[in-house]
C-alpha positions as CSV (number, residue, x, y, z in Angstrom):
1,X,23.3,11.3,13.1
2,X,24.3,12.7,9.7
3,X,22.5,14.6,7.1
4,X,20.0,11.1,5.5
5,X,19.2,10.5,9.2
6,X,17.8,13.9,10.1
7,X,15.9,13.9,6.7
8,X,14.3,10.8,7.3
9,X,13.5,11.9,10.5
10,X,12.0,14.5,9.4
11,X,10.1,13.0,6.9
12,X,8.6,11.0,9.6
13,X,7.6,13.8,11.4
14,X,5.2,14.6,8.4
15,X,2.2,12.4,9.0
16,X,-0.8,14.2,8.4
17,X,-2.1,17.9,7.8
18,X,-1.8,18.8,11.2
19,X,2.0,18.3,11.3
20,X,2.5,21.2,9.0
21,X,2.2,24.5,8.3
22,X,3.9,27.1,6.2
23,X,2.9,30.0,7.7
24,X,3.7,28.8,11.4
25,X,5.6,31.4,13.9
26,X,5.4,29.5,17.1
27,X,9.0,28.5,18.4
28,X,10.4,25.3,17.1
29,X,10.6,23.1,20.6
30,X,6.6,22.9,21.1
31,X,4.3,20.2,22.0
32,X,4.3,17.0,19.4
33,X,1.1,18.0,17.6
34,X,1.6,21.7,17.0
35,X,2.3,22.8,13.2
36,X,5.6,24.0,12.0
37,X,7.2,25.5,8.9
38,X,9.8,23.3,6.3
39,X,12.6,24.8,8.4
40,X,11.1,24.2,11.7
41,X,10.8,20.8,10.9
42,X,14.2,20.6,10.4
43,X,15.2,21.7,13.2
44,X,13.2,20.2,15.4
45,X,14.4,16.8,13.9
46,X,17.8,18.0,14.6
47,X,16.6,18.2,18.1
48,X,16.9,15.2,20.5
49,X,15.7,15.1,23.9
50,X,17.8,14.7,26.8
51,X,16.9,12.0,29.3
52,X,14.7,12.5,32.0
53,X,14.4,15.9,30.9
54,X,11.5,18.0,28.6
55,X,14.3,20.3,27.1
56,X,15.2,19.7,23.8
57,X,19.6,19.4,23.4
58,X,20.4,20.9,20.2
59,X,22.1,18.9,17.3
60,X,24.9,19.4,15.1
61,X,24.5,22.9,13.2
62,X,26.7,21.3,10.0
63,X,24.4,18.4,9.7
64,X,21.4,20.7,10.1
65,X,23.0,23.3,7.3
66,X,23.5,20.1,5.1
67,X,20.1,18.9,5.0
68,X,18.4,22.4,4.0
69,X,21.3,22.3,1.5
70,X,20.3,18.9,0.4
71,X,16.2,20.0,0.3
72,X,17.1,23.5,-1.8
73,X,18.7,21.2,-4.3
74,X,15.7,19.1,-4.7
75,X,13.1,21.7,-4.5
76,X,15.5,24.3,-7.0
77,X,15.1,27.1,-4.4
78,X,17.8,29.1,-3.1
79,X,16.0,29.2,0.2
80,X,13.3,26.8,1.7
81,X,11.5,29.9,3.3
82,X,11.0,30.8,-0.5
83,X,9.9,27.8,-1.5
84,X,7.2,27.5,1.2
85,X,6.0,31.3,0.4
86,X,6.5,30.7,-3.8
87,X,5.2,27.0,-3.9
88,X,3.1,26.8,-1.1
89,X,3.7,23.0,-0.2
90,X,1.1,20.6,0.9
91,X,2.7,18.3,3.8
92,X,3.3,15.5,1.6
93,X,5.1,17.6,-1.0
94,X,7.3,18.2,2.1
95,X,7.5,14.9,2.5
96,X,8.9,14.4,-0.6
97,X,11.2,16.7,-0.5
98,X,13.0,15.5,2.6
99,X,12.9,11.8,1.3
100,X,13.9,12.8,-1.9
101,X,16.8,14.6,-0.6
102,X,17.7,11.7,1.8
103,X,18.5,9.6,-1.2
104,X,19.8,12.6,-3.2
105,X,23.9,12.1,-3.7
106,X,25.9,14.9,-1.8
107,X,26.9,18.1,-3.5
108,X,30.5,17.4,-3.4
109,X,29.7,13.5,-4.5
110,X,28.3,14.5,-7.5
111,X,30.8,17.2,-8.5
112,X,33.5,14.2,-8.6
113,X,31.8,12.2,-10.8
């Protein structure tokens, strides 16, 4: 899975009010329907469950880094922490901004142009 494939993914994972929520502490492997943060959503669709087991295995940290690269771009924020507390997102600004990004050229794509 590379950077586009954990952004849609996590784009998908905003479907409604309930998915998010800015100001969310709980830990990032919860139940489906509890509310998370920009970077918990990220994470947890970097996530992939292991087979036959509830655990979540981790993904690939460089892919992970390279999406909340991708969504700082979009979003003109150095951090997406910042952009949540500044901005205050609604979920389907969120969703925007990882779609957006998905589409978005790479950083090192666009320098050689």
């Amino acid at each position: 899975m590379d950077s586009c494939d954990l952004l849609r993914r996590a784009a998908s994972s905003m479907s409604g009010p309930a998915a998010y929520s800015a100001r969310s502490t709980a830990l990032v492997c919860l139940p489906t329907m509890a509310a998370y943060s920009v970077t918990q959503a990220l994470e947890r669709a970097n996530c992939r469950l292991r087979s036959g087991a509830m655990f979540c295995a981790r993904g690939d940290a460089s892919v992970l880094a390279d999406a909340k690269a991708r969504v700082c771009r979009v979003v003109g924020f150095p951090h997406l922490d910042l952009w949540e507390w500044v901005a205050k997102p609604t979920w389907q600004d969120v969703r925007h901004a990882f779609q957006k990004a998905a589409l978005a050229p790479r950083a090192e794509e666009a320098d050689a142009r």
